[in-house]
C-alpha positions as CSV (number, residue, x, y, z in Angstrom):
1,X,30.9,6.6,-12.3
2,X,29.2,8.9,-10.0
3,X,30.7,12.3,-9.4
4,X,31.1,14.4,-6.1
5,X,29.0,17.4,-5.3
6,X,32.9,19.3,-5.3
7,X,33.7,17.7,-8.7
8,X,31.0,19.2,-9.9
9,X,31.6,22.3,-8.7
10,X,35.2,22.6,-9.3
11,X,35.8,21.8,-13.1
12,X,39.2,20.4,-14.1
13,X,41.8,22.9,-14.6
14,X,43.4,21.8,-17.9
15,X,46.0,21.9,-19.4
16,X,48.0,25.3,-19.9
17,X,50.0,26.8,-22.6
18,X,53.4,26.5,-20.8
19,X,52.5,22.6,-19.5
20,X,51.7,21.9,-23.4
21,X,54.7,23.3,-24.8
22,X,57.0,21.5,-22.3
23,X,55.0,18.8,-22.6
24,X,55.3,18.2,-26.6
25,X,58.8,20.1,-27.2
26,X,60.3,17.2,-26.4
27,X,58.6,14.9,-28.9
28,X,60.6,17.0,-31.8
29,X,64.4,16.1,-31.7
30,X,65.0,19.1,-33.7
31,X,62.8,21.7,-31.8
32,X,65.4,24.4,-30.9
33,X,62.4,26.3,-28.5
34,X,62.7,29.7,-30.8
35,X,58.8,28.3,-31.6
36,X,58.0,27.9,-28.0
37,X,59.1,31.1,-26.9
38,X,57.1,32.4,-29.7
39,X,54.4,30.9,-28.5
40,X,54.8,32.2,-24.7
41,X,55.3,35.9,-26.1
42,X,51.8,35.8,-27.2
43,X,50.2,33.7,-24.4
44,X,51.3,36.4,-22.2
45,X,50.2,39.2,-24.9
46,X,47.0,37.6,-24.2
47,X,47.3,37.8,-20.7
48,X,47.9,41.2,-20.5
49,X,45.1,42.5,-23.1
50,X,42.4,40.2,-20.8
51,X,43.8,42.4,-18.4
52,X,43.0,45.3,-20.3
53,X,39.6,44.2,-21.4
54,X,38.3,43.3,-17.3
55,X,39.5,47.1,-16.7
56,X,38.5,48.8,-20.0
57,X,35.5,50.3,-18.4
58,X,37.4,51.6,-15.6
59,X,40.2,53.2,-17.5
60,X,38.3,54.2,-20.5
61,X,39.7,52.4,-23.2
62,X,36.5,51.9,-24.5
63,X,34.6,53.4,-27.8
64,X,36.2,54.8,-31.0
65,X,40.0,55.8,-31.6
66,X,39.7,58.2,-34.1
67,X,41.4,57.0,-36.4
68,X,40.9,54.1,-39.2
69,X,42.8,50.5,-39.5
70,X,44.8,49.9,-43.1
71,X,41.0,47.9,-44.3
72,X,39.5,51.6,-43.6
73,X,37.7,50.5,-40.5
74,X,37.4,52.6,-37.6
75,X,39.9,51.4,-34.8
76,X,38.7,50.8,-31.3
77,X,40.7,52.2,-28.1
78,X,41.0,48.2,-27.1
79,X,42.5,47.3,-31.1
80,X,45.0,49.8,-30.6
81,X,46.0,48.8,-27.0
82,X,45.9,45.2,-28.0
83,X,48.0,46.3,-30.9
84,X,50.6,47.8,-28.7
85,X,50.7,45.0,-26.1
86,X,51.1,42.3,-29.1
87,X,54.2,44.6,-30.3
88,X,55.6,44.8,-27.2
89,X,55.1,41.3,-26.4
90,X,56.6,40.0,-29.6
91,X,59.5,42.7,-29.8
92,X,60.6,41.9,-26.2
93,X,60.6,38.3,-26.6
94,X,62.8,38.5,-29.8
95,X,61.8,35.8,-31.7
96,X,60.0,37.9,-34.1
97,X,61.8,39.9,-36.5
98,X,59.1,41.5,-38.3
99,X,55.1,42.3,-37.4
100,X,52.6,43.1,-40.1
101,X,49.1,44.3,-38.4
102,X,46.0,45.4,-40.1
103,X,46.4,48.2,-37.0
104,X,49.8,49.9,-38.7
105,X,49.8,50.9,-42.5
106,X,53.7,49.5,-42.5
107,X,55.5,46.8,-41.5
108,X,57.2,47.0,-38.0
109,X,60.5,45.8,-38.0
110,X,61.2,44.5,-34.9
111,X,65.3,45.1,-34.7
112,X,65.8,40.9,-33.5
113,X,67.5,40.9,-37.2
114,X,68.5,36.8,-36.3
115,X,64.9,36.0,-36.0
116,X,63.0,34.0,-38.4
117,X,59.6,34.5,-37.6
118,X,57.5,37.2,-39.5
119,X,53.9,37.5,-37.4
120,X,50.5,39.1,-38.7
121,X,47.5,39.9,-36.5
């Protein structure tokens, strides 16, 4: 099958993370969509900290932190932003009730004490 001079500049779109969760949630009679929303709260962590990387220049968040990471590592400005935006991310969509992070030393309890989902990054 030949392909048109626009097919081949316009690739397919695909398939994104919302379309594959509604998708395939319904395939699991017992899927209660605690999981999905899960999985939203970080596709739109993900989001955001693209966001942040496109601009990092701009802003400068770019370079060392100062500080070091639990593993003794020297933390990056975009670590600790990405750190922050996963936190919020997760905390706001309270699914999570807990975060472990090789960014914090403890674990961050999250205060959604009827979640069941425990995250690490």
């Amino acid at each position: 099958m030949e392909t048109t001079i626009a097919e081949n500049i316009a690739m397919p779109v695909g398939v994104t993370l919302d379309r594959y969760i509604m998708h395939n949630q319904n395939s699991f009679a017992f899927a209660t969509g605690e999981l999905s929303q899960l999985l939203r709260d970080i596709g739109l962590a993900a989001k955001i900290i693209n966001r942040e990387i496109k601009r990092a220049g701009l802003i400068d968040i770019t370079g060392g932190f100062g500080t070091e990471n639990v593993q003794g590592e020297a933390q990056q400005k975009l670590d600790v932003v990405a750190n922050i935006r996963f936190i919020r991310a997760l905390i706001n969509g309270g699914e999570v009730c807990a975060i472990i992070s090789e960014e914090d030393d403890d674990i961050i309890y999250t205060g959604n004490n009827k979640s069941k989902y425990v995250t690490c990054k």
